[in-house]
N, C-alpha and C positions, 0 to 999 in steps of 0.2 A: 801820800808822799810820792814824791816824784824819782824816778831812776834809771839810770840808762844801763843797756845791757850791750855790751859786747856779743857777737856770735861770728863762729868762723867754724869752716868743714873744707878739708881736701880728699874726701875718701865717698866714692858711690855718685850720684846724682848730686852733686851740692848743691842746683839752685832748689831742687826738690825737698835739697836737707835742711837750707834756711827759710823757705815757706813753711814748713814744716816745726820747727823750730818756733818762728813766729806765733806761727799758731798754738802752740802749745804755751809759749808764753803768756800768752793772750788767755786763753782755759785756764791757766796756771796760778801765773808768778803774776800778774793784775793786767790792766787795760791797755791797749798797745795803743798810745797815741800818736807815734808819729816809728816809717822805719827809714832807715837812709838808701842810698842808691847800694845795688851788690857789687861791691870791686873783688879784681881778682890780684893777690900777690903771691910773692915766692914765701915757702915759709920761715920763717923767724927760729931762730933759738935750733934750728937742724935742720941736715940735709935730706932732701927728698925729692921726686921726680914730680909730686901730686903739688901743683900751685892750690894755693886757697880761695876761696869767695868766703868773704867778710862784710858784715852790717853791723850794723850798731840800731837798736829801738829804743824808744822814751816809753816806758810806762808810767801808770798812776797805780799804782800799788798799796794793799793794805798792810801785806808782811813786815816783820822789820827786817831789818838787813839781815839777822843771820838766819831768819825765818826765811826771806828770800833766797840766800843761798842754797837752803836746803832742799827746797823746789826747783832751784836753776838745776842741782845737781841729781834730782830724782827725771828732770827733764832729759839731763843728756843720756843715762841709763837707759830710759823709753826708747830712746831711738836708736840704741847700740852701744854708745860708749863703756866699755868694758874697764876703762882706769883711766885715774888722772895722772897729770906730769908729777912726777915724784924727784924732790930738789932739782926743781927746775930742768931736769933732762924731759924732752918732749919728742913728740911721738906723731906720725899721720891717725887723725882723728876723723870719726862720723862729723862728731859735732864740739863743740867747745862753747861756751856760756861765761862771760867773766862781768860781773857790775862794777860797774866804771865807778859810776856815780850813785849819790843818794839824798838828796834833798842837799843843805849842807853840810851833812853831817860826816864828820870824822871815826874811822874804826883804825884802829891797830892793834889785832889782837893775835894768836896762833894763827887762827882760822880764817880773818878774815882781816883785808888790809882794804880800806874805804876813801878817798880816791884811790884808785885803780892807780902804783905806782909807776907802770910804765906808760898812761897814758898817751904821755908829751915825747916818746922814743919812737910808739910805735905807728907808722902813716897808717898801717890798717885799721886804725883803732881812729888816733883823730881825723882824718880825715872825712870817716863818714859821722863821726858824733859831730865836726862843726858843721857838717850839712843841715844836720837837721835841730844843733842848738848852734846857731853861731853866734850868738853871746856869750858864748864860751871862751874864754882867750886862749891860745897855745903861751904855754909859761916856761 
């Protein structure tokens, strides 16, 4: 199955955090076939002085998606992340992991909402997923 992953870090080394990241993906959560260029922006959803570096990767994955998540989210632990955004209030992060995408498949559950709702709002996000799928349309 195929899936893309969001990753973004404004806190420590970021480009160290999303190599890092990468790679654990890759050990991980399945096969890193393709990663996009690292863009830097201001952060979304609150204020803070730490801009972000953000990618997005394509993997080949055996997990299902909520098997996936559970690795995305034992990955960002590994490397620091102490909590997630809790109702949407958000926070300077090590690291952050969100799957965009997952084959074509549909989730909408508590846990996990599959496409990635804000895809098409946020530039850190499409911009570097149509890098590296641009068959993808913005909708």
């Amino acid at each position: 199955m195929i899936a893309y992953l969001g990753i973004g870090t404004n806190l420590g080394d970021r480009i160290a955090n999303l190599h890092r990241a990468v790679e654990l993906i890759n050990e991980q959560a399945g096969h890193v076939l393709a990663c996009s260029s690292f863009i830097e922006t201001e952060p979304w959803g609150f204020k803070s002085d730490n801009p972000f570096l953000n990618a997005v990767v394509k993997i080949d994955t055996m997990h299902s998606p909520h098997n996936l998540l559970s690795v995305t989210q034992v990955i960002e632990r590994t490397m620091g992340r102490t909590h997630k955004s809790v109702n949407g209030v958000y926070s300077d992060r090590i690291v952050d992991i969100d799957i965009l995408l997952y084959d074509d498949l549909t989730v909408n559950d508590e846990n996990l909402t599959i496409p990635h709702p804000l895809i098409w709002q946020r530039q850190f996000v499409y911009e570097p997923l149509l890098e590296i799928a641009p068959h993808l349309k913005k909708s």
